[in-house]
N, C-alpha and C positions, 0 to 999 in steps of 0.2 A: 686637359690632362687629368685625367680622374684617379693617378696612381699617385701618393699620397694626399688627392686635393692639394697639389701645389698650386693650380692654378686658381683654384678659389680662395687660397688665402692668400696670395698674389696681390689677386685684384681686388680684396676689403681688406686686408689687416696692415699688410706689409709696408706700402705705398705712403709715406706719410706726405701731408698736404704741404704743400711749400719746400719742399725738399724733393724736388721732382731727379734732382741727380745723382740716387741712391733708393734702394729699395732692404729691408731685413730679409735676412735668409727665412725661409719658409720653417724649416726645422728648429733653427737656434734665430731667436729675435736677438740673440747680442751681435749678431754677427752681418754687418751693412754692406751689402753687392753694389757697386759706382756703377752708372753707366759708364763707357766711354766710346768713344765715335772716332774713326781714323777714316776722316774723308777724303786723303789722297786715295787710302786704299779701296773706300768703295768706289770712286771713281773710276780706279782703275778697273777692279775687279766687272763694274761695269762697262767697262767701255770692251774691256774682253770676249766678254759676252757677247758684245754685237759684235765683236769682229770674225767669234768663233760660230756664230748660230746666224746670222747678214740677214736677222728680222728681229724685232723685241714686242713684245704686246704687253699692252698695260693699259687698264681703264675699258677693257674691249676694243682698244682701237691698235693695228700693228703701225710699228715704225719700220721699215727698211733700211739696212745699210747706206744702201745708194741716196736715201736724203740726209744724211749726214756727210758723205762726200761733195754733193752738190753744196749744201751750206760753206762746207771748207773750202771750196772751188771758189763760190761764191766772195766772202769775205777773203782772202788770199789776192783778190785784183784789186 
């Protein structure tokens, strides 16, 4: 993103070593952005997906719905 070089100062200034679970705001260095991860939600949000789109592609290689029903078929007996 070239519009205020946010993303160049992102990835050299903000980022401090050892402290991977925060990064400085790109404008004001007093001001510390947390990651945070809600992985019920992306799971969810992912599994919607395949239920909404019944193919996912990732790595170049597609998954199909139906080998995730087979797996549950599968494991289920």
């Amino acid at each position: 993103m070239a519009f205020f070089r946010v993303s160049e100062k992102l990835s050299r200034q903000n980022i401090e070593t050892g402290n991977s679970y925060f990064f400085r705001h790109a404008l004001d260095h007093t001001i510390k952005i947390y990651w945070l991860f809600d992985v019920p939600r992306l799971l969810k949000c992912t599994r919607n997906h395949i239920l909404k789109h019944k193919k996912v592609q990732y790595a170049g290689e597609t998954a199909r719905f139906i080998y995730y029903e087979r797996l549950y078929n599968l494991e289920k007996k």
